[in-house]
N, C-alpha and C positions, 0 to 999 in steps of 0.2 A: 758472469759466473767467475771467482776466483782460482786464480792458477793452479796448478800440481802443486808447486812449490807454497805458495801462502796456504792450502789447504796442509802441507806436512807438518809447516811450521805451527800450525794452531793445534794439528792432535799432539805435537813434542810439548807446547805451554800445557795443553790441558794434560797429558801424562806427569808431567812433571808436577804440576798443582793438584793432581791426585796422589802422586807419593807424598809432595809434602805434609798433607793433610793426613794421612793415615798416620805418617812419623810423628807428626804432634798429637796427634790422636793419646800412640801409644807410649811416648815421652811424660805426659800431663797422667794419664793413668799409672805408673811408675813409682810420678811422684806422690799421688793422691795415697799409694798403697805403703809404700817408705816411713820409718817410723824417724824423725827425726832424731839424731844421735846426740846424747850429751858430753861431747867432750870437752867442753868449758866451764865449767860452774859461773852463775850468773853471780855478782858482785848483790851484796845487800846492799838496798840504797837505805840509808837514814831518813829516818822522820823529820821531817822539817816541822818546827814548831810554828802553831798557828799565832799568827800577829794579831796584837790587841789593839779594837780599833773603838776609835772613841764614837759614845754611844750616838746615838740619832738625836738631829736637833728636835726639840719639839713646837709643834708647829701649833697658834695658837688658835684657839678654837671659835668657830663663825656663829656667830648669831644666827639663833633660830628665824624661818623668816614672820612668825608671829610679834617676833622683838623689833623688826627694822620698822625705822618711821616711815610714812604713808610717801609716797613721792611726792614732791610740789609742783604744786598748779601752776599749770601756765597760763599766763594771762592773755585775755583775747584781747587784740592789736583793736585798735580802730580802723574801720575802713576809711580810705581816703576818698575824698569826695571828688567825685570826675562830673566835669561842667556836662551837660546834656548838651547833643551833635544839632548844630541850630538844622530847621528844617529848610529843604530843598525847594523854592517856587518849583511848581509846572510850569513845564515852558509851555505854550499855546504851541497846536497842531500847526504847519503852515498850510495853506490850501494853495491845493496844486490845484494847476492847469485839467479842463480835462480830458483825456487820453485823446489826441486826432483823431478821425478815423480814415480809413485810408479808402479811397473811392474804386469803386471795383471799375478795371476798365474792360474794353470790351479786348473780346476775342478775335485774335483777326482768323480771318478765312483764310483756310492752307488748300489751295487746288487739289486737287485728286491728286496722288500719284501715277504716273502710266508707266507700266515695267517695259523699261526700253529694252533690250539686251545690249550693254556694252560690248562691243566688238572684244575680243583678247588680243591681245598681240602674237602673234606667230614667232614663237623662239623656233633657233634652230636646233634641229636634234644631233647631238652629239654623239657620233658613234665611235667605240673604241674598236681597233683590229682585235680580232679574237685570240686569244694565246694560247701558246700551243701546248700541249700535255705533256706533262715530263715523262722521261721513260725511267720507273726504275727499274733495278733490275730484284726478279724476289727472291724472298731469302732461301735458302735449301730447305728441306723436308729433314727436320730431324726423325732420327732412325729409335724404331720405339722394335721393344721384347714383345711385344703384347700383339697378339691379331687384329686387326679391322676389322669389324663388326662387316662382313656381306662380302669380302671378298673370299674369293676358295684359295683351297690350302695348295699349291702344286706338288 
């Protein structure tokens, strides 16, 4: 929220930028009503004589296009003769090998499982002494106007 003071100084700008505006208001209407006064006689300016310019060149005039001659032909070039790309032998397939196959072998026999129980190891339990409860001390009972709701009034 702005201060006392920058709130003062912004209704002083804005008073002041409403007087201004009224003063020019009624300055510019003044003038608008004001007949302006003749106390100087305006000087006659002389006529300046118009200069003689010499006349337009004349430009001469284009053939119709019924008149112009037909364009010339262009002659068609000869194509240049390009040797034919000699042709590619087939090479012959080679013949592979074919594919090994690979001999299935046998499955070895995996004895039953039997669920032993592995023993676990016995860690030791670690116990920490217990800590002890800070005492704080609690805060005061702020002091309220208002009643408690159940207690009676002495």
């Amino acid at each position: 929220m702005a201060s006392k003071s920058t709130m003062r100084s912004l209704v002083l700008i804005m008073g002041l930028l409403l007087l201004s505006c009224s003063g020019m208001s009624s300055a510019a209407r003044l003038l608008e009503e004001m007949a302006p006064k003749e106390e100087y006689p305006h000087p006659e300016v002389p006529e300046l004589p118009k200069p003689e310019l010499p006349p337009h060149p004349t430009v001469p005039e284009l053939p119709k296009p019924d008149e112009l001659p037909p364009h010339p032909v262009v002659p068609e070039l000869p194509k240049p003769e390009v040797p034919e790309h000699p042709a590619v032998p087939e090479l012959p397939k080679p013949e592979l090998p074919p594919h090994p196959t690979v001999p299935e072998l046998p499955k070895p026999e995996v004895p039953a499982h039997t669920a032993v129980p592995e023993p676990e190891p016995e860690l030791p339990k670690h116990e920490l002494p217990p800590l002890p409860e800070p005492e704080l001390p609690l805060p005061p009972k702020a002091e309220s106007h208002y009643p408690v709701p159940g207690m009676a009034k002495p």
